[in-house]
C-alpha positions as CSV (number, residue, x, y, z in Angstrom):
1,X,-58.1,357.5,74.9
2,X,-55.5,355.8,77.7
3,X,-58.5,355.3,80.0
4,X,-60.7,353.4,77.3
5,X,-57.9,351.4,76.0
6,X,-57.3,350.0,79.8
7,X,-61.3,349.5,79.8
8,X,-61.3,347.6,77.1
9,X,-58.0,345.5,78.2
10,X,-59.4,344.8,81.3
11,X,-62.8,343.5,79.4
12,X,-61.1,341.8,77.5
13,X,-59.1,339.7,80.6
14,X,-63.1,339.8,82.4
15,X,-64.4,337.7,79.3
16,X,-61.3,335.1,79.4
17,X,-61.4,334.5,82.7
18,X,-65.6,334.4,82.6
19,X,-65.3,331.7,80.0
20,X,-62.3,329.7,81.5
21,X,-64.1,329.6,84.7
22,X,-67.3,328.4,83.0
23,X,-65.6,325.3,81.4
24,X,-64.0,324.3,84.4
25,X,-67.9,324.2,86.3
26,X,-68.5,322.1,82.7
27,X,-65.5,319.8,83.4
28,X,-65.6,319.4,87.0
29,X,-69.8,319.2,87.5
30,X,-71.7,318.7,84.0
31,X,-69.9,315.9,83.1
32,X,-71.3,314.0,86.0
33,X,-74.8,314.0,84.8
34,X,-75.4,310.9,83.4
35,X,-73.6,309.5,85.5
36,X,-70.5,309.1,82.8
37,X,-67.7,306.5,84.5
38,X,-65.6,307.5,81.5
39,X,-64.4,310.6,82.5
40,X,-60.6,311.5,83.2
41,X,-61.0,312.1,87.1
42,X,-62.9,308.6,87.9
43,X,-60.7,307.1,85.6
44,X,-57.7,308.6,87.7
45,X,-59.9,308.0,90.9
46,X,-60.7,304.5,89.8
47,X,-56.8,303.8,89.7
48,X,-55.8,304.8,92.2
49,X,-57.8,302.6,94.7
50,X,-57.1,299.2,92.7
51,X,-53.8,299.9,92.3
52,X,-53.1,301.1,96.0
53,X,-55.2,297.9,97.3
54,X,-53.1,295.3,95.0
55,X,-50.1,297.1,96.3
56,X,-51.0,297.3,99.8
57,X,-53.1,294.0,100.4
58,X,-51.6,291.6,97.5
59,X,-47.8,292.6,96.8
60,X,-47.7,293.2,101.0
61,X,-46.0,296.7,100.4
62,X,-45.8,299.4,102.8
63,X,-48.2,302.6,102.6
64,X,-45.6,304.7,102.2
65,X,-44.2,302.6,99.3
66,X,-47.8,301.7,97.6
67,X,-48.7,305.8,97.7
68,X,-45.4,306.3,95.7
69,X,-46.7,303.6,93.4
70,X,-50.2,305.2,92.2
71,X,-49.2,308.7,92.9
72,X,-50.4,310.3,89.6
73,X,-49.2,314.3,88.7
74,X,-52.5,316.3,88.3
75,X,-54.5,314.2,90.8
76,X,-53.6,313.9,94.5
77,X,-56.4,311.9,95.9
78,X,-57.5,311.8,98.9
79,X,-56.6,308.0,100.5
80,X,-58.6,305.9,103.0
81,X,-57.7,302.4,104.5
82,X,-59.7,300.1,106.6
83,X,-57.5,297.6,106.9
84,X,-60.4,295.5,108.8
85,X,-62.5,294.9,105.9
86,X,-59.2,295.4,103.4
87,X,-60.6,298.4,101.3
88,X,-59.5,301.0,99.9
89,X,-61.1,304.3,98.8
90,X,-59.6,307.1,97.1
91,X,-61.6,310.5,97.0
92,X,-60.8,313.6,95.1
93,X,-63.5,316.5,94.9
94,X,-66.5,314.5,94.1
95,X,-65.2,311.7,92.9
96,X,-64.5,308.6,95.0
97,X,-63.6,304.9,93.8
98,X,-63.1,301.9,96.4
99,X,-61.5,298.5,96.0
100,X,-61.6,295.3,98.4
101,X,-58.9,292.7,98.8
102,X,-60.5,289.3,98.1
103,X,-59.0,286.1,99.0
104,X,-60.1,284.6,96.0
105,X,-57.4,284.6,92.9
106,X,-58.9,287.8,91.9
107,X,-56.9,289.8,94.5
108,X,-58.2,293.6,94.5
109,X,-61.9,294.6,92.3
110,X,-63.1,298.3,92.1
111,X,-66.7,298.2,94.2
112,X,-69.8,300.4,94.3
């Protein structure tokens, strides 16, 4: 009876960690299709690279001081400068966003 019980416990703990793991591949890859831009991650991603650019390029801060500035919990994206061409990109998994530095009164705009 002790041996089924700890089959069927462990089962049980199989099937949760099946169907945890199966919305996680829905989260993190299915909601790409379609190419939604409206999703939490981009939204994070998208952020991160204005905000770092208007930081970096318009307010003059340092890097250190501008990565502080859009630092956000859950997502710790991945950050790229070219300070030639003053953009930006921020990448995490998948997802990347970049921003340019214009000279124009517009300052920093998310790019494709």
């Amino acid at each position: 009876m002790k041996i089924a019980r700890k089959h069927i416990i462990g089962f049980i703990i199989f099937d949760i960690i099946l169907v945890t793991m199966f919305f996680v591949w829905w989260f993190l890859f299915r909601v790409q299709e379609g190419n939604y831009k409206s999703n939490v991650v981009n939204l994070g991603i998208n952020f991160t690279a204005k905000n770092f650019c208007s930081c970096l390029f318009v307010a003059k801060q340092s890097e250190e001081a501008c990565r502080d500035f859009v630092e956000i919990e859950q997502v710790k994206p991945q950050i790229s400068i070219d300070q030639r061409n003053k953009v930006i990109t921020a990448q995490f998994l998948f997802f990347e966003a970049k921003a340019r530095y214009n000279e124009s009164p517009e300052g920093c705009l998310l790019v494709e």
